[in-house]
N, C-alpha and C positions, 0 to 999 in steps of 0.2 A: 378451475382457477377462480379464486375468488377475486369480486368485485366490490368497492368502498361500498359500506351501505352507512342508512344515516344512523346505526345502531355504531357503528363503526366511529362516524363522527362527532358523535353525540359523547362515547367514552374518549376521546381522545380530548376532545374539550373539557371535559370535564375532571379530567388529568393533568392537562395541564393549568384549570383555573384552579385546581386543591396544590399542586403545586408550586407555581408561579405567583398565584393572587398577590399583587403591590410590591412587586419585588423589583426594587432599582437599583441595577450594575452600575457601582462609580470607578469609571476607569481612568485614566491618563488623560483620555480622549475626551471626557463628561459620563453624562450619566443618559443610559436610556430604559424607559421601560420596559423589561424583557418581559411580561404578562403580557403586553398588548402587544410585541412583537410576535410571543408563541402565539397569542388567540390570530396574527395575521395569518402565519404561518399554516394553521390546523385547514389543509385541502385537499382532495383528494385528486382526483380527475387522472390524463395522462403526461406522462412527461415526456420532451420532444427532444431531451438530451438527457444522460447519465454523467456525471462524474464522480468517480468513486475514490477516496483517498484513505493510503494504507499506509501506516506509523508502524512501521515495523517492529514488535518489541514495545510501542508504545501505551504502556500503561499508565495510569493514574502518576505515579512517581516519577516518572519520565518527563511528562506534561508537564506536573509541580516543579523539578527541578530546573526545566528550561527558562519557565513561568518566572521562577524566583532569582533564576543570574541575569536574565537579561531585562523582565518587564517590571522586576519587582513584584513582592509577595502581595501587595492589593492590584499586580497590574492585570491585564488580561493582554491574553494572546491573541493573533486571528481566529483559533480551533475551540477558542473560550467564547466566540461569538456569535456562535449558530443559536437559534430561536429555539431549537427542541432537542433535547439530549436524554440520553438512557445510557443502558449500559450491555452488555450480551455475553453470555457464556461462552467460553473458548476450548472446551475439552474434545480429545479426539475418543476413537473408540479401538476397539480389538478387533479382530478377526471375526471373534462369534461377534459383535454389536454393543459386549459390555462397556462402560467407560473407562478410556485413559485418558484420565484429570490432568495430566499436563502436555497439551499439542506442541509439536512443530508448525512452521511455516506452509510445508507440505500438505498434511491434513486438514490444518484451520483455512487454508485459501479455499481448497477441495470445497469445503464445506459452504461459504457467502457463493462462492463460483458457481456450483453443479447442487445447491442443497442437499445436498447426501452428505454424511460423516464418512470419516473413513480411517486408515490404521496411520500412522506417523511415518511420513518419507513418502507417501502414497502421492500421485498427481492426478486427480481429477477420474479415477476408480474406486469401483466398490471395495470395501475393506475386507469381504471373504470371499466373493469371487474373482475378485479383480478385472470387473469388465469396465469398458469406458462408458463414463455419465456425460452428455452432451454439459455443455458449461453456457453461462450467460451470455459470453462475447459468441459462440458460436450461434446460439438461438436470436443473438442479435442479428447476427450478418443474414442469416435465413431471414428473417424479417426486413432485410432493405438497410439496417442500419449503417453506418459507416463505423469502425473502431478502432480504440488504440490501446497502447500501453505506453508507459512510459515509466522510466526505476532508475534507482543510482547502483542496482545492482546489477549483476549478470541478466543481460532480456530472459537467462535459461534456470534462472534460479528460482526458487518452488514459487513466491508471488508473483511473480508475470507468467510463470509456466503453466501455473492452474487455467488459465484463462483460453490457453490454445493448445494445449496437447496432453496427452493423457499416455503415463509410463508408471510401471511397478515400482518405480525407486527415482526418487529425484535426484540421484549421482546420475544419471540418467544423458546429461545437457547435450554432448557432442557425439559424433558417430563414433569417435574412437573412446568413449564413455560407458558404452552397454553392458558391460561385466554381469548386473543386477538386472537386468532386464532383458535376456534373451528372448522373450515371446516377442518383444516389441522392435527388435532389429527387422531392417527390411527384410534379411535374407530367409525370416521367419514366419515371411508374410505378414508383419507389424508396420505401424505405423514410420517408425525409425526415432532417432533421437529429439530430446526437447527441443533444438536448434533447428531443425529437418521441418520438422510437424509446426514450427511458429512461423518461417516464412510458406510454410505450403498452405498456411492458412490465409494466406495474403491479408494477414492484417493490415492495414489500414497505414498505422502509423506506429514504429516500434522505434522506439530509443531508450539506450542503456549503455550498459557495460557488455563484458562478457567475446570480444570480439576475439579472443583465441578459442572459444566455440566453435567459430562461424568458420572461423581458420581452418577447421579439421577435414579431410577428404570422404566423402561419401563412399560407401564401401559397397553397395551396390545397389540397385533401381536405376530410373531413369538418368540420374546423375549423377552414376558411378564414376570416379574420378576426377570431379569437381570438389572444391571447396562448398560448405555450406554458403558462403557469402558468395559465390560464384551461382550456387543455385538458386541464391533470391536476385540475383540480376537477371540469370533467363527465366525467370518470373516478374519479372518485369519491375523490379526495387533502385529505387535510388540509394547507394550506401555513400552514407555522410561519418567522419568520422569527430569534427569539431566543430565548435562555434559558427564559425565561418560557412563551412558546408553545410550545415543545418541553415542558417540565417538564409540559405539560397533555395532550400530545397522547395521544389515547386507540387502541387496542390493536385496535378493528371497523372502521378505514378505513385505507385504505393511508397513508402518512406522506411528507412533498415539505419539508425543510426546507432554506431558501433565507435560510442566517446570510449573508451579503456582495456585495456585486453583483458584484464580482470573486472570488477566492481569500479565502480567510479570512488577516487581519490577524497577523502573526506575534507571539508572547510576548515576546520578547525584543527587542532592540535595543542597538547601540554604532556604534564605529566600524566602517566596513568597512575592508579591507586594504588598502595604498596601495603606490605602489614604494618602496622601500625602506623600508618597513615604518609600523609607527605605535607611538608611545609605551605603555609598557604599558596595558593596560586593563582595569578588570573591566568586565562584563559588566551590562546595565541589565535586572532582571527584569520589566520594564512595557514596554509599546508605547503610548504617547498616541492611535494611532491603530489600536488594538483597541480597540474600544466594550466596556462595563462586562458589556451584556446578551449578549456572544458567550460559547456554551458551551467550553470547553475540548473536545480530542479524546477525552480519557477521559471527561467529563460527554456525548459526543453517542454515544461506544460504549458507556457503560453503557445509556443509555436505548434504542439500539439495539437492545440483548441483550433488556431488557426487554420490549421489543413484539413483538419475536421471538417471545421464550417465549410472550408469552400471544395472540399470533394464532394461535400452531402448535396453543395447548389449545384456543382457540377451536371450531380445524377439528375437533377430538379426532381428533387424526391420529398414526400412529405417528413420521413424520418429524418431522426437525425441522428446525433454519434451516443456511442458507449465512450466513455474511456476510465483507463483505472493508472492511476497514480503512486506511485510508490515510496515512501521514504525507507528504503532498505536500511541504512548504517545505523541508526538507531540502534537496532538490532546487534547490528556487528560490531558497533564499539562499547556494547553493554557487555555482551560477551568479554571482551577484552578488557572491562573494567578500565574505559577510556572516559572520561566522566567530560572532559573539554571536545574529544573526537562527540560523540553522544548528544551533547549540547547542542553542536553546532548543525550537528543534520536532522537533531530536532528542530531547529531555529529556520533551516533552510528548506525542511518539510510546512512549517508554518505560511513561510514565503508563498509554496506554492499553493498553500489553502486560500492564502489573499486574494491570488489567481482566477481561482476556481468560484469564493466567493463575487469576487466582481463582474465576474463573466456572467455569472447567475441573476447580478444586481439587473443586466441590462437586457436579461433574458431568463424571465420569470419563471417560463417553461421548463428548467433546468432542475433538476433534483441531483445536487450536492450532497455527500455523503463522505464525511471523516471518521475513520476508527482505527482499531488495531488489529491484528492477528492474534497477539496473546501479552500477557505479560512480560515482565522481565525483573532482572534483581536488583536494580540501584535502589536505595532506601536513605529520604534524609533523615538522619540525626543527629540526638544531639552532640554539640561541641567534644562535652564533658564523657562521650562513650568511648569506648575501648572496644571495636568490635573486632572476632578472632579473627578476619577471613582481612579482605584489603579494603582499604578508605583512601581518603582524600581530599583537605581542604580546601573550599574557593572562595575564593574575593569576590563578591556579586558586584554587578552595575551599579547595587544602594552602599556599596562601600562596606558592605558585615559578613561575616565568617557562614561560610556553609557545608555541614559534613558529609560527606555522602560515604556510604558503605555497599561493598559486595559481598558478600557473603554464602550463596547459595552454591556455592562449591570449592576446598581448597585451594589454597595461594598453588598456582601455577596450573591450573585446570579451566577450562574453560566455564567463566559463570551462565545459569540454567538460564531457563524461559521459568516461569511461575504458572499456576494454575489459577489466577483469578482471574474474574470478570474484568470484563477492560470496557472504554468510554466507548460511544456511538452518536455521533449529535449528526442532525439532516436540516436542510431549509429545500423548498419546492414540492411539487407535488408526491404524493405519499407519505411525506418527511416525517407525518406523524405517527408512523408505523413504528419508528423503534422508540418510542416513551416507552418506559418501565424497562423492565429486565426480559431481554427475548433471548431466544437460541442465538447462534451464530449460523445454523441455516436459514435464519428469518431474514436475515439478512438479501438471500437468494431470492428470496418471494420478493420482498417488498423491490428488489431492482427489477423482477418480472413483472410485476401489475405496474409499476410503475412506465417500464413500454410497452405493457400491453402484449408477450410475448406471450406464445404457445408449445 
């Protein structure tokens, strides 16, 4: 395992002064020097927390489109205000090892999780023999660490999955789910389903959606006829299902918080994008059908953070937490050519970057980490286009017209992921590992030297 050397620091300094040199961010907020914030920034040593945050689908035009309805086209985001930023390739591979240029969710977690590539739909296995690759959160725990996850997805869905369990096929989630994975059933002597293998992992702290998962009856092993949620309480889990239950849950048992029987209920709502586009629109900041008692993504990472910290003093241990973060519906309302669904869990993924960066403000030791999994299709332009696939006009916060277009697969089909490189910015130690353009396994190393894992 590589160690920071001063050859190491010496280019990243000098990456970011060719860079950076006299460059001042004028935002909303004033102006600061981001030269002398990256030169603060450029450290190496170890870091005594991780947190990792994942924009699901969040690429470059995602960020801009969020950027530009709600902060304005000169504003900046909280994910615009990290000290050091790159960018990281997202492609999966085949069988034999060759590339396939456009990943799912499945492969590209595989990949920052476990640094191995791997096939599409893949969880945390090699892509031609399909054995399980140990993942970051489990080399954590090995090491003392305390960890979590936290998503507005299913806890079983490929990005929080990659992290604790390892199955042929990410249809994979509940025990009555196995279809695609019979090696991996218990009764096959396998691990058993995504849902099974994430509380037997006794993570730390899980909150999501996905609780018709949990719901499902274990079909044999030690807790054959049990629900999975039945079997993370004789594992000793508190299962919180809202606001309320989470705001209580206490810091000496592991934490199973099961907000939605699906995905959590997205913030926002409007029209989605039609052919030939759709009348201007702003943007509806309510969802009818987000229930009152759902926490936001920032209210389930702050309280995340919190039980972190006090399980790790609990241990009185020197380490401290992993945790990975998720903004899922990104994703999922890009797919659906939802351009106000999309916004708003961009908006509410930003939230929880605020989160993450303040906790870090007060605890330096911390290496913050914001990116994406892969691309996706929305694309602004202009007014005056005609695009063949679906659009849709918005009213921004600055009062002017904005077009967004899907296009990357017929009207009434679900729109792609993209194969480009997508954004990476860090503040804390290591952070200067992803300046420039690196893999999307680089990502695996720099969260390992980062604790010091083996």
């Amino acid at each position: 395992m590589l160690r920071p050397t001063r050859r190491h620091l010496t280019v990243a300094t000098a990456l970011v002064a060719a860079t950076t040199a006299a460059v001042a961010v004028t935002t909303a907020a004033g102006a600061f020097d981001s030269a002398q914030q990256a030169k603060d920034t450029i450290k190496g040593g170890k870091a005594k927390n991780v947190i990792l945050l994942i924009g699901d689908g969040m690429g470059d035009s995602e960020i801009t489109l969020a950027r530009d309805y709600t902060v304005g086209a000169n504003g900046r985001l909280n994910m615009d205000r990290f000290p050091l930023t790159g960018a990281y390739t997202t492609y999966a591979v085949h069988a034999d090892g060759t590339p396939d240029y456009v990943t799912d969710s499945a492969a590209s977690g595989t990949g920052w999780a476990t640094g191995v590539k791997t096939v599409n739909g893949r969880i945390s296995k090699t892509p031609g023999t399909d054995k399980a690759v140990r993942t970051i959160l489990e080399s954590a725990q090995k090491s003392g660490y305390v960890t979590g996850s936290v998503t507005t997805s299913e806890l079983t869905d490929a990005t929080p999955a990659v992290l604790a369990s390892h199955v042929t096929d990410r249809s994979c989630q509940g025990p009555a789910d196995m279809a695609k994975c019979p090696a991996d059933t218990i009764t096959s002597g396998g691990p058993g389903s995504i849902a099974e293998q994430s509380v037997d992992h006794k993570v730390d702290v899980l909150i999501g959606g996905g609780k018709q998962r949990f719901d499902q009856t274990v079909t044999a092993g030690k807790y054959k006829g049990l629900t999975v949620t039945q079997q993370a309480q004789k594992l000793g889990y508190q299962v919180v299902t809202d606001s309320a239950g989470l705001k209580g849950a206490k810091a000496d048992k592991p934490v199973l918080g099961l907000l939605a029987s699906g995905n959590v209920p997205t913030e926002w709502t409007g029209r989605t994008a039609a052919v030939g586009g759709t009348d201007p629109q702003r943007c509806v900041t309510s969802n009818p059908n987000r229930p009152s008692t759902t926490p936001s993504l920032a209210d389930s990472a702050t309280k995340a953070i919190q039980l972190l910290e006090a399980k790790q003093q609990q241990k009185h241990s020197k380490q401290g937490f992993f945790l990975q973060i998720e903004g899922a519906s990104i994703d999922k309302q890009d797919h659906a050519a939802d351009p106000c669904g999309q916004i708003g869990e961009t908006v509410a993924f930003d939230r929880a970057v605020k989160v993450a960066r303040a906790y870090a403000a007060k605890h330096p030791d911390t290496l913050v980490v914001t990116t994406a999994d892969h691309g996706h299709t929305s694309q602004i332009v202009p007014l005056e286009a005609t695009p063949p696939g679906l659009s849709s006009t918005l009213v921004t916060d600055e009062g002017q017209q904005l077009k967004v277009n899907y296009s990357t697969n017929t009207p009434g089909q679900s729109q792609e992921h993209t194969g480009t490189q997508v954004r990476i910015a860090a503040q804390g130690p290591q952070a200067y590992r992803v300046l420039g353009v690196t893999n999307q396994t680089d990502l695996f190393t720099t969260l390992r030297e980062a604790l010091r894992l083996r």
